[in-house]
N, C-alpha and C positions, 0 to 999 in steps of 0.2 A: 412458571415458565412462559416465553411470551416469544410471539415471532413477529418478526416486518414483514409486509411483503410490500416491494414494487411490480404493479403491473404498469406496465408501455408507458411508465412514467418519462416526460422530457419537460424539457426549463432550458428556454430561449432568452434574451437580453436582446430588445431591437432583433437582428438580424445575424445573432450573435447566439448559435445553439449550444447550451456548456454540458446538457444532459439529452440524448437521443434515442427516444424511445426502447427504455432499461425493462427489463425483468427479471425479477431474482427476489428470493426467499432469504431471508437470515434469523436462524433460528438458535438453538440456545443454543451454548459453544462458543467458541474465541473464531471468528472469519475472520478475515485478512483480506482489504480492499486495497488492490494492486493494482499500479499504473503509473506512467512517467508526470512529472510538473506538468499541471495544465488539461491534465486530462478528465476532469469532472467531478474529481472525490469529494472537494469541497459541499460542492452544488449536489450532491445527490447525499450527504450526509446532514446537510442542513434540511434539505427535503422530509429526511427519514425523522429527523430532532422536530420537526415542525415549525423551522424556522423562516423557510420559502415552500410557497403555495406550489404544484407542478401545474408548468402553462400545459400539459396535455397529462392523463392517466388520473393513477393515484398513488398513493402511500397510506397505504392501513399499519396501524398496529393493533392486532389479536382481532382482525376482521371491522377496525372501526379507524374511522379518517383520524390522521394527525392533524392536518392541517387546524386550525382553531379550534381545538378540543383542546379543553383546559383538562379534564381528566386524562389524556394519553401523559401530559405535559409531567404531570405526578410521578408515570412511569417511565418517562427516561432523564438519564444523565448524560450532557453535552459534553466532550471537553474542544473547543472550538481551537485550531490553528493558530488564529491570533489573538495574542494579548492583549484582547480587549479590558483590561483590569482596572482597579480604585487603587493607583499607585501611593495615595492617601491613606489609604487604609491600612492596619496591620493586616497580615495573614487571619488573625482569629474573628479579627472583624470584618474582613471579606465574608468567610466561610459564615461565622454566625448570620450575617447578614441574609445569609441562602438559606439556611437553614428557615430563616421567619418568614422568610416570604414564601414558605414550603407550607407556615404554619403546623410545624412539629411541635409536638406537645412536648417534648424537653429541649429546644434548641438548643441550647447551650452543651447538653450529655450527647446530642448529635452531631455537633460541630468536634465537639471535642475526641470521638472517636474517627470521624471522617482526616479528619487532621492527623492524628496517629497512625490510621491507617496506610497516610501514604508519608509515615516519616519527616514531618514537619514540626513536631511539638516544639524543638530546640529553636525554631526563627518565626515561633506566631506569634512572639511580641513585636515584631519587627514589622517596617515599612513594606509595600509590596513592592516599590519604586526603590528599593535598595537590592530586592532580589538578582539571583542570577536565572540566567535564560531555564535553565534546568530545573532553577526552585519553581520558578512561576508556573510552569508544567506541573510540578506537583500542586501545587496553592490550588489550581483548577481542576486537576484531578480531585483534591479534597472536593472543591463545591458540586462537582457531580456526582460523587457518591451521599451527599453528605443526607439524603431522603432515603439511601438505602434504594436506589431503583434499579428493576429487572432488568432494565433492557442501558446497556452503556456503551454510547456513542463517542469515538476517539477520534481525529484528527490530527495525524502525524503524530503523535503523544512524545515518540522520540525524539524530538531533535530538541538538541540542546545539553539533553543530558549525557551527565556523563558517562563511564561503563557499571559504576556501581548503582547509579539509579537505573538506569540502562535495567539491569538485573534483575535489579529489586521490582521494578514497572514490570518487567515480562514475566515474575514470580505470581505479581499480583492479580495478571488478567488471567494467568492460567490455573488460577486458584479459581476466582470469580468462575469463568468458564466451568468448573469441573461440580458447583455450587447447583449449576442449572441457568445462571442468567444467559440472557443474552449479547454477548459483546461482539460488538466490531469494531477494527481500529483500520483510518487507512498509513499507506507508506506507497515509497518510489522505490525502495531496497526489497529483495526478493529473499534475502538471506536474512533479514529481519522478522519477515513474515512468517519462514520458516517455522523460526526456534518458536514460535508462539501458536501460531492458527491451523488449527486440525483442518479449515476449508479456505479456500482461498477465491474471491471473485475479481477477475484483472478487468479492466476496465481503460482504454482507450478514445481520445478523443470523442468523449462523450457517449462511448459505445459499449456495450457489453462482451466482450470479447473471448472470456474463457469463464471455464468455471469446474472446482474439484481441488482436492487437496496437494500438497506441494510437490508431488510426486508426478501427478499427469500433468501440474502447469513446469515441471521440471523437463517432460519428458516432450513436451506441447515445442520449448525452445529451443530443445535439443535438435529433434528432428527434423527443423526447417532448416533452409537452403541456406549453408555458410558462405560469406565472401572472404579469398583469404590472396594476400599481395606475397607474391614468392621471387626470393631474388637468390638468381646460382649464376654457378660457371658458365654456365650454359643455357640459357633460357630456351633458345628454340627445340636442344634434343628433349630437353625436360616436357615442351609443351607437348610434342608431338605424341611420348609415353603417357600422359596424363591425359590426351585426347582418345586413345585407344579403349580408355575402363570405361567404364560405365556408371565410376562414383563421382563424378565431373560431368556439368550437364554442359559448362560452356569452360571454356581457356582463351583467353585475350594476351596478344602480346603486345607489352605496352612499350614501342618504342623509347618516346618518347623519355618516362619512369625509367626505364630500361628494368624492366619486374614482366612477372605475369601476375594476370588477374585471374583466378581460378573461382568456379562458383562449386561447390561441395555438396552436391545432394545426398550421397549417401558420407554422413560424417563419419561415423564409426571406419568403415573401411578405408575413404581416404587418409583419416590419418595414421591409422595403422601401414597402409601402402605407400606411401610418397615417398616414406626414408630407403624404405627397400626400390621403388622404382630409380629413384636419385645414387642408392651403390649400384644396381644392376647396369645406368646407364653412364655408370664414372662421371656424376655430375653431383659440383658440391653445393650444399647449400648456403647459403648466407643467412638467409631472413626466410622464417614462414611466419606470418600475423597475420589475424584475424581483421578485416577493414569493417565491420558493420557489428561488433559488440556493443554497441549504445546502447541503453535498454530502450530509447526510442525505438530503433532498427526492430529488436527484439519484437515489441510489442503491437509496433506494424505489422509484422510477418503475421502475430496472431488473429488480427481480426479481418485478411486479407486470408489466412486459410481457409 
């Protein structure tokens, strides 16, 4: 069993901060690194792989620097975003090729089970440059198991595939997980993370912004202030009743839209309330939508609470 840990780890580019002094633990179990496009998963899972140095802090693994230590390098497996791949190559000569430079004493019985293990045997004679977006994900999922290491590093692992690898991937980490390793995978989807990761670390614009299993990051987005565009018969009786509660911090009437913009602090009550406040004031509704579900919106609200 093996843990990372980041302390006040950051990685700047020119004037350009992609990671901002992060802290956080990952230890054995399936984590789930959540956060929208852009927000630093890359750059702090390359940090944790030992692939970029931190311009501040550090990244240990099991209490010893990753950064150029060719022993941490032994115990992890990368699977990197992009397809950096020997589109030359076949699948078996990819992986074997990992294998050697792992210097396994069977390369060939460790390629070969690495391969199996994520369902590729049937296209390892094959080009890697023939693959689909989904096989390629697996072909590199093989070369970072392919040493057998503790600690297993993901980047986006799902995209591309389809729902049966989909499956088959989320069977496989949560196997691994339950093993004792160490896994983390990131994503931008929350309902992905879900079905997989017993801990979940959301991460924003380079920031660390929540942290706990999907339940309190469930309940973390629930509880913040909704913006929601309502359109009735009647906008102004409607505002006036919805200005009276206390589940409504602000009400805007928007001439202009001809809507109200209602902001929702207490959600549970407002929306139990509005359909009753809207018969009691004989005011029909049209439209009630939410204007700030983006998981951007989302994710802003958390590292601003």
């Amino acid at each position: 069993m093996s843990v990372v840990h980041i302390d006040r780890a950051s990685r700047w580019y020119g004037n350009v901060v992609a990671v901002n002094d992060i802290t956080m633990t990952i230890g054995p179990g399936v984590t789930g690194l959540l956060g929208p496009n852009g927000a630093g998963k890359s750059t702090l899972i390359h940090m944790m792989g030992g692939f970029l140095a931190p311009s501040a802090g550090k990244v240990t693994l099991d209490d010893s620097a990753v950064w150029r230590n060719h022993l941490a390098y032994r115990r992890i497996g990368l699977v990197p975003e992009r397809e950096a791949l020997y589109d030359n190559l076949t699948g078996w000569q990819f992986v074997l090729a990992n294998a050697k430079l792992h210097k396994l004493p069977d390369p060939r019985a460790a390629a070969r089970a690495a391969i199996a293990t994520v369902e590729m045997a049937y296209a390892q004679g094959r080009r890697v440059g023939t693959y689909s977006k989904g096989m390629k994900q697996r072909i590199k999922m093989a070369t970072a198991l392919v040493h057998d290491p503790p600690v297993l590093l993901l980047d986006e692992p799902f995209n591309g595939m389809d729902p049966r690898q989909r499956l088959h991937l989320m069977d496989l980490l949560r196997s691994m997980g339950a093993q004792g390793r160490t896994v983390l995978f990131s994503s931008h989807i929350l309902e992905e993370v879900e079905q997989v990761a017993s801990h979940i670390e959301v991460v924003v614009a380079g920031r660390h912004a929540a942290s706990g299993d999907f339940r309190e990051i469930r309940r973390l987005m629930a509880d913040r202030p909704h913006q929601y565009v309502i359109r009735s018969s009647d906008d102004r009786r409607l505002a006036s009743w919805l200005i009276s509660d206390g589940s409504s911090a602000g009400v805007e009437l928007d001439v202009r839209d001809q809507c109200l913009r209602v902001q929702a602090v207490d959600f549970a009550r407002f929306t139990w309330l509005l359909p009753q406040m809207a018969r009691d004031a004989e005011v029909r509704l049209f439209e009630v939508s939410p204007s700030d579900e983006s998981l951007e919106s989302v994710f802003a609200y958390l590292i601003s609470a």
